[in-house]
C-alpha positions as CSV (number, residue, x, y, z in Angstrom):
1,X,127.7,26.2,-64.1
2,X,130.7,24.6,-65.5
3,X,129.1,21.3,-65.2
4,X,126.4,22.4,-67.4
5,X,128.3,24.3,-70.2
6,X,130.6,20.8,-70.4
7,X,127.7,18.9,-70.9
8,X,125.7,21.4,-73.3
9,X,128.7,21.1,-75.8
10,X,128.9,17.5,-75.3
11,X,132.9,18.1,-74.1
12,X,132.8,14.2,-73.7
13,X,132.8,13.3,-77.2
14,X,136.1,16.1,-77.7
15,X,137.7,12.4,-77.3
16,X,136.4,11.5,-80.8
17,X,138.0,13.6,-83.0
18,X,140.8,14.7,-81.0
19,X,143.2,11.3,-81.1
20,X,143.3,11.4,-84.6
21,X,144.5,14.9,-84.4
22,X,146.9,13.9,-82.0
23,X,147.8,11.0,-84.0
24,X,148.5,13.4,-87.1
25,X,150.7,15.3,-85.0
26,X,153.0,12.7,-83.6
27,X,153.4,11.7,-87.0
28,X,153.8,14.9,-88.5
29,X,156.5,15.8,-86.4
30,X,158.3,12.2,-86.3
31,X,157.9,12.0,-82.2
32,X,156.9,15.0,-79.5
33,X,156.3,18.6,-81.0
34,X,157.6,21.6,-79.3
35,X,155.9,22.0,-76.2
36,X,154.5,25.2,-77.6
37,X,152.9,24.2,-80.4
38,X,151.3,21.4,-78.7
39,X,149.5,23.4,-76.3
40,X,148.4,25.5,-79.2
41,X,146.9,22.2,-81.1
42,X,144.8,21.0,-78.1
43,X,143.6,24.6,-77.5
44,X,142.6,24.8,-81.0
45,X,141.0,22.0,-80.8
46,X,138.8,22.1,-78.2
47,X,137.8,25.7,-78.8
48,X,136.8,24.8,-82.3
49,X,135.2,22.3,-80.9
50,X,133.2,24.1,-78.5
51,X,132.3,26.8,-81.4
52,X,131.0,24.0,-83.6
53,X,128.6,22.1,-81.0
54,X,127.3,25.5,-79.5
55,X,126.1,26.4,-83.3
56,X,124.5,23.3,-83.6
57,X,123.2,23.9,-80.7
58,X,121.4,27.5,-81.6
59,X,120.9,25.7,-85.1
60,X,118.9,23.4,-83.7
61,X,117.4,25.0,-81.0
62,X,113.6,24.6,-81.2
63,X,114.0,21.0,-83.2
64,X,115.7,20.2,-80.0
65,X,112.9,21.4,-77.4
66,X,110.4,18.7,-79.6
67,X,112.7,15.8,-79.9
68,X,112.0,13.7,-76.6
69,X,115.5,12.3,-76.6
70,X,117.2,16.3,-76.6
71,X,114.4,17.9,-74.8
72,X,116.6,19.5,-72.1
73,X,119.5,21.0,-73.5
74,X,118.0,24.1,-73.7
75,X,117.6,24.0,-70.1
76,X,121.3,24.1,-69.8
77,X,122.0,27.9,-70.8
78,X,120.2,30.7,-72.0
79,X,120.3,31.6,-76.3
80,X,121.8,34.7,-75.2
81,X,124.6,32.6,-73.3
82,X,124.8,30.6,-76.5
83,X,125.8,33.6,-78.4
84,X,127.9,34.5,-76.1
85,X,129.8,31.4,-76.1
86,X,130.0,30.9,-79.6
87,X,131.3,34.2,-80.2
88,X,134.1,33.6,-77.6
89,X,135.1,30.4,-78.6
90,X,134.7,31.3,-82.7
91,X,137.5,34.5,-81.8
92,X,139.4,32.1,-79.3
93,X,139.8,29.5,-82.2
94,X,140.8,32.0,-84.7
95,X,143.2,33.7,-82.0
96,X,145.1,30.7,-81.3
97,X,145.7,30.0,-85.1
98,X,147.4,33.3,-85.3
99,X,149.6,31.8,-83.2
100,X,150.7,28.1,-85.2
101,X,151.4,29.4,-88.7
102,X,150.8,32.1,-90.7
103,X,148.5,29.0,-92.9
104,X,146.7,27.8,-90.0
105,X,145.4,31.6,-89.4
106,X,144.9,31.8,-92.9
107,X,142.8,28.6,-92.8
108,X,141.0,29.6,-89.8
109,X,138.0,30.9,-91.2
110,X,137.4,28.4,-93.6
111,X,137.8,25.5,-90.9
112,X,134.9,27.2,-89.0
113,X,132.7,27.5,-92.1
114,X,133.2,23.7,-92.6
115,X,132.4,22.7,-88.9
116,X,129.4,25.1,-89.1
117,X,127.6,24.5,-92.0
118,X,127.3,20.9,-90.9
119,X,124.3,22.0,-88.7
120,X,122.6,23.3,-91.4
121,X,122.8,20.4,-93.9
122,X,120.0,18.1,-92.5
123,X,117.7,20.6,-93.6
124,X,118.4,20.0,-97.4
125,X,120.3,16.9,-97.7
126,X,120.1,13.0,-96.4
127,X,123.7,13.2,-96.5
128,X,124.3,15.0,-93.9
129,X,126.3,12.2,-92.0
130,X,129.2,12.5,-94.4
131,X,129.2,16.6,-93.5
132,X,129.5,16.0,-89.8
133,X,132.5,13.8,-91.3
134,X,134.1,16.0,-93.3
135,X,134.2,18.4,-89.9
136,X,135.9,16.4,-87.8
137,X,138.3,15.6,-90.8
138,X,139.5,19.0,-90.3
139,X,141.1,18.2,-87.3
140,X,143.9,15.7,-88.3
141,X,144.6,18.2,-91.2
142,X,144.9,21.0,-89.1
143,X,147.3,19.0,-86.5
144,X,149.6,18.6,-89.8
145,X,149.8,22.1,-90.9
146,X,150.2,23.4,-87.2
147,X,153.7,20.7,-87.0
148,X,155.1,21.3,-90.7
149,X,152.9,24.0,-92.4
150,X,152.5,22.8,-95.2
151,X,149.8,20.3,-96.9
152,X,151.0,16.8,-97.5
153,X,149.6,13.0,-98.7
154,X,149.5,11.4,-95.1
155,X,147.3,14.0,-93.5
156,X,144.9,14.0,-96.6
157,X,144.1,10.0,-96.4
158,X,143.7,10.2,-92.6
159,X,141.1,13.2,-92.7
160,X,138.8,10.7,-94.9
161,X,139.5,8.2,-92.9
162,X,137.8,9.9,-90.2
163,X,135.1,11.2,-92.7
164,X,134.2,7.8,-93.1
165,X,134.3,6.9,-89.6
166,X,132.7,9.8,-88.3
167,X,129.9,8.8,-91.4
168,X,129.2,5.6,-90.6
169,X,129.1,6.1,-86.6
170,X,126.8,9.2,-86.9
171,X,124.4,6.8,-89.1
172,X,123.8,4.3,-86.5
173,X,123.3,7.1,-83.8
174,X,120.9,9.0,-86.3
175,X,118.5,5.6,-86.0
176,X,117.6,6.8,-82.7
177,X,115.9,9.9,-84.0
178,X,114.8,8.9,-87.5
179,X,110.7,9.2,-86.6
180,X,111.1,12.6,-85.5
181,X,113.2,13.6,-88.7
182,X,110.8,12.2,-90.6
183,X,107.9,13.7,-88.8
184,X,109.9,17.0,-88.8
185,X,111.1,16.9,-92.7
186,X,114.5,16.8,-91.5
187,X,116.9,14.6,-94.2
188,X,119.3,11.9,-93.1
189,X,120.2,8.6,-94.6
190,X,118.2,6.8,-92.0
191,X,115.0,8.5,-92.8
192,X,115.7,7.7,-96.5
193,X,117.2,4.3,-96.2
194,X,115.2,2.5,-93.1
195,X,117.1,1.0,-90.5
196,X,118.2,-2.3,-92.5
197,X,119.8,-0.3,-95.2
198,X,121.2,2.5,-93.1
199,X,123.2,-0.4,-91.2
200,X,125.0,-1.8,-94.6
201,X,125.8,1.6,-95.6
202,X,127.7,2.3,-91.9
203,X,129.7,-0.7,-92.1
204,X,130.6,0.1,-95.8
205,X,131.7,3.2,-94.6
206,X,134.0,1.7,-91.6
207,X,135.0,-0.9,-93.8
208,X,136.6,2.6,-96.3
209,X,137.7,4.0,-93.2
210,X,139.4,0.9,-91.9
211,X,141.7,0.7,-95.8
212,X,142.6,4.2,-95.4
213,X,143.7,3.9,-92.0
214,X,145.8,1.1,-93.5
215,X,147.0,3.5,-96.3
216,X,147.8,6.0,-94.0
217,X,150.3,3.9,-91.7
218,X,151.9,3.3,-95.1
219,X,152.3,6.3,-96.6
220,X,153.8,7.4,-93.2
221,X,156.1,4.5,-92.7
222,X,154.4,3.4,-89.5
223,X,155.6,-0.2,-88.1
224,X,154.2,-3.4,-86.9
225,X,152.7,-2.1,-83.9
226,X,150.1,0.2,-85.9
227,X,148.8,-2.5,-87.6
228,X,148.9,-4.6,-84.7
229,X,146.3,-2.0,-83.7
230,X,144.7,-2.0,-86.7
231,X,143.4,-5.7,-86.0
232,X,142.3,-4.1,-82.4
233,X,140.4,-1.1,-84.4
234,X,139.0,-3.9,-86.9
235,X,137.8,-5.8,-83.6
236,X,135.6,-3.1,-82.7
237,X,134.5,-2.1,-85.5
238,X,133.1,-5.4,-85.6
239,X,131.4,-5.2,-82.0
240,X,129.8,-1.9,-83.0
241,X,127.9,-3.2,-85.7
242,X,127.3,-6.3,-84.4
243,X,125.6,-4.7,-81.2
244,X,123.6,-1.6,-83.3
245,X,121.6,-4.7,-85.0
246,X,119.6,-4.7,-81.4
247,X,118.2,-1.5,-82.3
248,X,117.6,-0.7,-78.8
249,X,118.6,3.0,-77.7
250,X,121.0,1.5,-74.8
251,X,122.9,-0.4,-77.4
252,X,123.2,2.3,-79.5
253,X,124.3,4.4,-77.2
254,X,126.8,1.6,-76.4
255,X,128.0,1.2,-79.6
256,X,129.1,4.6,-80.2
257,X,130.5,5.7,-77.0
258,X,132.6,2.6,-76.0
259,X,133.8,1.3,-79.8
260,X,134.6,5.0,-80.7
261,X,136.5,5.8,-77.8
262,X,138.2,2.5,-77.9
263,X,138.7,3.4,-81.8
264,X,140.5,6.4,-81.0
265,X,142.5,5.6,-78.1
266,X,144.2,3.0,-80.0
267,X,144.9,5.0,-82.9
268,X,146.6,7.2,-81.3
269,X,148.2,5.0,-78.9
270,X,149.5,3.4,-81.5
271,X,151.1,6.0,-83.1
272,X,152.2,7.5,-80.7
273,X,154.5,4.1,-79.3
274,X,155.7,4.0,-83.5
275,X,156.8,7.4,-83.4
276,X,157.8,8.6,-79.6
277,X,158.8,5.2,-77.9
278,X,160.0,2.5,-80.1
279,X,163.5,2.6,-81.4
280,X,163.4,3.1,-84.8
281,X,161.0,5.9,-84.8
């Protein structure tokens, strides 16, 4: 049963947004937070997490028992279950805030309305790749205020960084179902652009979220080793493009699992050695 819940929330791709939420928090609080306040952070995040992918879920529920490629996940629980779920992870979430900072429980509500409406948007807009962005940019954000409570430059650059990112990696996977949007009248830019387009405007996007990420070590003071990683993140960047020009669902699904991942786990790596290991952190 557990098995089936992980994989109906997707639980795997929780590693996308959540080193750059890590990453915000190591620099927020100049090293380790208090032990505390970590545990609240990852908590947060995965039950937000789990709130935001189960409404997508119910969101999308009959598009996804017609799409070939998502045919099953129905399968996994019952739309009662759903419910269920959502509800307890939505009041889990909102709980655990309560607990950070009197802003982060302030915030609270407003961070589920961002990560939810996301569903919704591919029903009225082609944009709906920069949504998905702008909710999993809540998560470096929320890291920040949970460490200092307070809003600050650093935090802000990063969470559009990871727009961007998220943007541009969510464009390539959206190739893979771009017939059935189209068939279904559901908007993305890879129903509106074609695959050729669609393409250009991901690696624009990675390209913006590559600067920022660049902006961001500065405006935190991070050292050589960040940008070291930088070249790393650039690197695969690179790959990821260069293998979504196949156009084959394999190397799509290649391209966003393994240059992602890699993505993430060096930002935070990275990061984390600036500001927990070297000396002059």
């Amino acid at each position: 049963m557990i098995g089936r819940l992980l994989t109906f929330i997707r639980f795997s791709h929780t590693l996308f947004a959540l080193p750059f939420a890590l990453g915000s928090m190591f620099a927020a609080a100049r090293g380790w937070p208090k032990p505390g306040t970590f545990g609240l952070i990852l908590a947060a995040m995965v039950l937000a997490r789990t709130a935001a992918m189960t409404f997508n879920r119910l969101a999308d529920w009959e598009l996804d028992r017609h799409n070939p490629r998502t045919a099953g996940r129905h399968l996994l629980i019952s739309r009662t279950g759903a419910i269920v779920l959502l509800a307890a992870s939505s009041f889990g979430f909102v709980a655990v805030a309560f607990f950070i900072n009197r802003l982060c429980f302030a915030l609270s509500p407003v961070a589920l309305v961002i990560v939810f409406f996301y569903s919704l948007t591919k029903r009225f807009t082609s944009f709906t790749h920069l949504f998905l962005g702008l909710a999993l940019a809540v998560s470096p954000v929320g890291a920040w205020l949970a460490v200092r409570g307070r809003f600050d430059l650093p935090p802000l650059i990063l969470a559009l960084a990871v727009l961007f990112w998220v943007a541009g990696f969510d464009l390539i996977y959206a190739l893979q179902d771009a017939e059935f949007d189209r068939a279904s009248g559901l908007h993305s830019l890879a129903v509106r652009l074609g695959a050729g387009k669609s393409l250009a405007w991901a690696q624009r996007f990675h390209f913006a979220m590559w600067l920022l990420l660049a902006a961001f070590g500065a405006s935190c003071g991070l050292g050589f080793l960040f940008y070291a990683g930088l070249a790393l993140i650039f690197a695969a960047l690179v790959y990821e493009h260069f293998t979504a020009r196949r156009m084959d669902v394999r190397a799509i699904n290649r391209a966003f699992f393994q240059s992602n991942a890699f993505v993430g786990f060096v930002f935070v790596l990275t990061v984390f050695a600036d500001r927990c290991v070297l000396p002059h952190s």
